[in-house]
N, C-alpha and C positions, 0 to 999 in steps of 0.2 A: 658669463659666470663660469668659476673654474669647478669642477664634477665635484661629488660626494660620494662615498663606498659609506651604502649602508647595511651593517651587519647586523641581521636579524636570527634571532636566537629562538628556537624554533617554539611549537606551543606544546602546550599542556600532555605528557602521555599518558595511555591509560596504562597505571600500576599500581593497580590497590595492595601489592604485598609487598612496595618500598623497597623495589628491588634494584640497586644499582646497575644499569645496564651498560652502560658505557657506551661498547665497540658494536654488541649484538646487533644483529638486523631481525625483525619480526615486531619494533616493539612502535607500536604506532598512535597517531594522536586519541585522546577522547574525545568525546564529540562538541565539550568545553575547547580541546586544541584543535579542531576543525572551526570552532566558531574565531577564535582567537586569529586564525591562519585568514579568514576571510577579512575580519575588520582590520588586521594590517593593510592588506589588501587593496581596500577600500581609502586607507586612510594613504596607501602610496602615492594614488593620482595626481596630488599635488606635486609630485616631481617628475620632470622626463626621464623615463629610465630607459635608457637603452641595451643592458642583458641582467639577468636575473642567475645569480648559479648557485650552488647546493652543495652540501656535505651527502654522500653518497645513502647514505643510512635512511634509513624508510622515515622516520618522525621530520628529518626535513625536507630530504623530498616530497610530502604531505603539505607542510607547511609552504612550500615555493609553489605550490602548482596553483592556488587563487591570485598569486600574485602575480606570477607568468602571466596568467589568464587574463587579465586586466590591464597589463599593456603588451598583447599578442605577441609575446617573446618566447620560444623554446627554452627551459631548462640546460643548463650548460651547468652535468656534473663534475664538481670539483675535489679531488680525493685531499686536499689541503685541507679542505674544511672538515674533515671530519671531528669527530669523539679527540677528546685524550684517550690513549692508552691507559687501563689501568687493574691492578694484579688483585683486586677484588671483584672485577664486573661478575656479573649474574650471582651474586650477594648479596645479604643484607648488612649494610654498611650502619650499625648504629651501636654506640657504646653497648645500650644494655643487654640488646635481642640479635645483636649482627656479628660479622664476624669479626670484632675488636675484641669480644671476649674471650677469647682463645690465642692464649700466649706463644702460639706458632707463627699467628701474626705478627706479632707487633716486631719484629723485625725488619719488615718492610715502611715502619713510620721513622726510622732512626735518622734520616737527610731530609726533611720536611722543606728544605732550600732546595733541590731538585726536580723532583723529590723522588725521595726512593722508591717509591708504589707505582711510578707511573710515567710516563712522557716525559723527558726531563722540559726545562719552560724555557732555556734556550730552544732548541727543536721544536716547539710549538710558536714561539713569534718566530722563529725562521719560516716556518711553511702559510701561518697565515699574511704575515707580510706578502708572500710570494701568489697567495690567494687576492690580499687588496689588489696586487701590481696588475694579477691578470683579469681580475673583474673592470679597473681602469680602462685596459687597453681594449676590450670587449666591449666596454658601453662605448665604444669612440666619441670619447668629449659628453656622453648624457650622465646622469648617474648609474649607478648601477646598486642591487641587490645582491647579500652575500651571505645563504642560509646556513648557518653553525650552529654550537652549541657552547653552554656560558662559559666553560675553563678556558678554554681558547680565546674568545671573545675578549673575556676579562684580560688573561696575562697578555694580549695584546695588547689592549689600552692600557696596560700598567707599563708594556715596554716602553710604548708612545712618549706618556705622559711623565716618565720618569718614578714611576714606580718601583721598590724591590719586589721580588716577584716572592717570596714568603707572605702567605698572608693567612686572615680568615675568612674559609669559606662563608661562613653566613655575613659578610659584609659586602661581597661583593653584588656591584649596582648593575646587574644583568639578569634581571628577573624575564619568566616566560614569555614571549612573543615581545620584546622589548628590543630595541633596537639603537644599536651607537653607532655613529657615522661620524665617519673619518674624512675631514673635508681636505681638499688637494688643493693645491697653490698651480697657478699658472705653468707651471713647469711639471708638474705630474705628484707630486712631491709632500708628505704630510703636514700642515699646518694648524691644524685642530680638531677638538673629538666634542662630540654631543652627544645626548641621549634620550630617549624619549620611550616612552609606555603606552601607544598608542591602545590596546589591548587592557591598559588599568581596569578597566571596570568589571574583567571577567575573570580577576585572579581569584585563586580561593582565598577564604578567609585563614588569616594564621592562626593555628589554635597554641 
């Protein structure tokens, strides 16, 4: 059977003050994204995975280390995988109480097809492609594990699948500890995406 890259999005962090963190380092799972990070985990063994790698940033490093653990592979950190960049982090990102109310901003939303706040999405499917290629070449022939987080994730699978890359955030199908896999073709090579929510039962509720 020809491999899978499956990219997992890491779990739940503790931030009760809805702070967009982005790029930061310090900001790490709750103990809902430690339980989240175990039943992936758990639920990987069904497949041979031969390496496991990560977005450099502490919530998926967190995330990747039960699942290392569970098929005795090292961590192999990958600076691909990280965050989007972007020109609000360590803010509160929300119309009413964030920093959207302050018309100093809003110049930065004016190419929302880039976008102008952040990473442009060309540059973000150039580097995760380049993150599949080497998670491939690293499991030699098993599948492999590939810890990120959901903007990347998504305008991945939206390059993939023939997506425009303008969209809306709250529709995007990359919810916490959830994971799409990118299955390869005989030759190394993308021929289809899935996705799965192994971790469903321990989201929070949406209010």
């Amino acid at each position: 059977m020809s491999p899978t890259i499956h990219f997992l999005r890491h779990g739940e962090v503790f931030n009760p003050e809805k702070i967009l963190y982005g790029r930061q380092q310090g900001w790490y799972l709750s103990e809902r994204g430690q339980e989240m990070a175990k039943t992936v985990a758990e639920w990987s063994k069904q497949f041979e995975v031969g390496a496991v790698l990560a977005s450099p940033l502490q919530r998926a490093q967190e995330t990747a280390r039960p699942l290392a653990a569970a098929h005795s592979l090292q961590i192999i950190t990958d600076e691909n995988l990280i965050e989007a960049s972007n020109v609000f982090e360590g803010q509160k990102f929300e119309m009413g109480s964030g920093v959207l109310r302050h018309p100093k901003s809003w110049r930065h939303l004016t190419r929302p097809w880039v976008p102008s706040w952040g990473e442009p999405y060309e540059e973000q499917v150039a580097r995760m492609l380049a993150a599949l290629f080497a998670a491939r070449d690293a499991a030699g022939g098993k599948d492999a594990f590939a810890i990120s987080h959901q903007l990347p994730i998504w305008i991945l699978r939206s390059a993939v699948e023939g997506r425009r890359m303008l969209h809306d955030p709250r529709k995007r199908q990359c919810t916490l500890a959830s994971v799409t896999s990118f299955h390869l073709d005989a030759a190394g090579d993308i021929e289809g995406v899935s996705y799965s929510e192994p971790a469903r039962h321990l989201l929070p509720e949406k209010k």
